[in-house]
C-alpha positions, 0 to 999 in steps of 0.5 A, a space after each residue: 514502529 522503527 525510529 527511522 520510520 518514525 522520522 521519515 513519517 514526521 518530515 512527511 507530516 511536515 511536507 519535507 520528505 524526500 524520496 528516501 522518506 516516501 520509499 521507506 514509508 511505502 515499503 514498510 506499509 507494504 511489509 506490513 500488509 503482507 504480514 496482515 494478509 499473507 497471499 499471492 492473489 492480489 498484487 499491490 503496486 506502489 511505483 516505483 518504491 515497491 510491489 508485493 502479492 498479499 491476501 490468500 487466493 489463486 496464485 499468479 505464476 506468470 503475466 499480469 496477475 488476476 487481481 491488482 491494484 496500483 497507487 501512487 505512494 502519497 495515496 498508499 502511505 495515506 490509505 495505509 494509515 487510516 488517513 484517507 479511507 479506501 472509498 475515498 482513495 477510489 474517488 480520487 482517479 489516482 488508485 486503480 484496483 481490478 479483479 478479485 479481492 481489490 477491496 483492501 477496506 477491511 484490513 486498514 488502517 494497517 497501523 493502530 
């Protein structure tokens, strides 16, 4: 991962990020997600730091999407690296996944 990553990760290990921090580490996941499963069928939000479609499928052209799942960017960047599982992240009232293809369980942790 790149230095600037790294760091944003260390101050957030260490309850010091800053919004900076959370947009960097939320967009750089989500780039990797895309780059792991490549796709329109599903869009993954992370508000405000980013959107992405991912994961191969029927692709949405206009509206709300057929499939999407929400989160808050604690949650994201904690499921994203292993931290939390994605069971545990749907007990939490805070992920909220609708539609086909929402269960992102088999592609995570996203960083080894």
């Amino acid at each position: 991962m790149p230095v600037p990553f790294q760091q944003a990760l260390q101050r957030y290990d260490n309850g010091t990020a800053d919004r900076a921090d959370l947009k960097l580490l939320t967009k750089e996941l989500l780039k990797i997600l895309v780059a792991k499963a490549p796709g329109h069928a599903v869009e993954v939000r992370v508000p405000p730091y980013g959107a992405v479609q991912c994961i191969e499928g029927p692709r949405h052209t206009r509206g709300t999407p057929g499939a999407v799942i929400e989160l808050p960017p604690d949650l994201w960047i904690s499921v994203a690296l292993g931290r939390t599982t994605w069971a545990e992240a749907g007990t939490t009232g805070k992920l909220r996944a609708s539609g086909e293809r929402t269960d992102l369980s088999a592609l995570l942790p996203l960083t080894a």
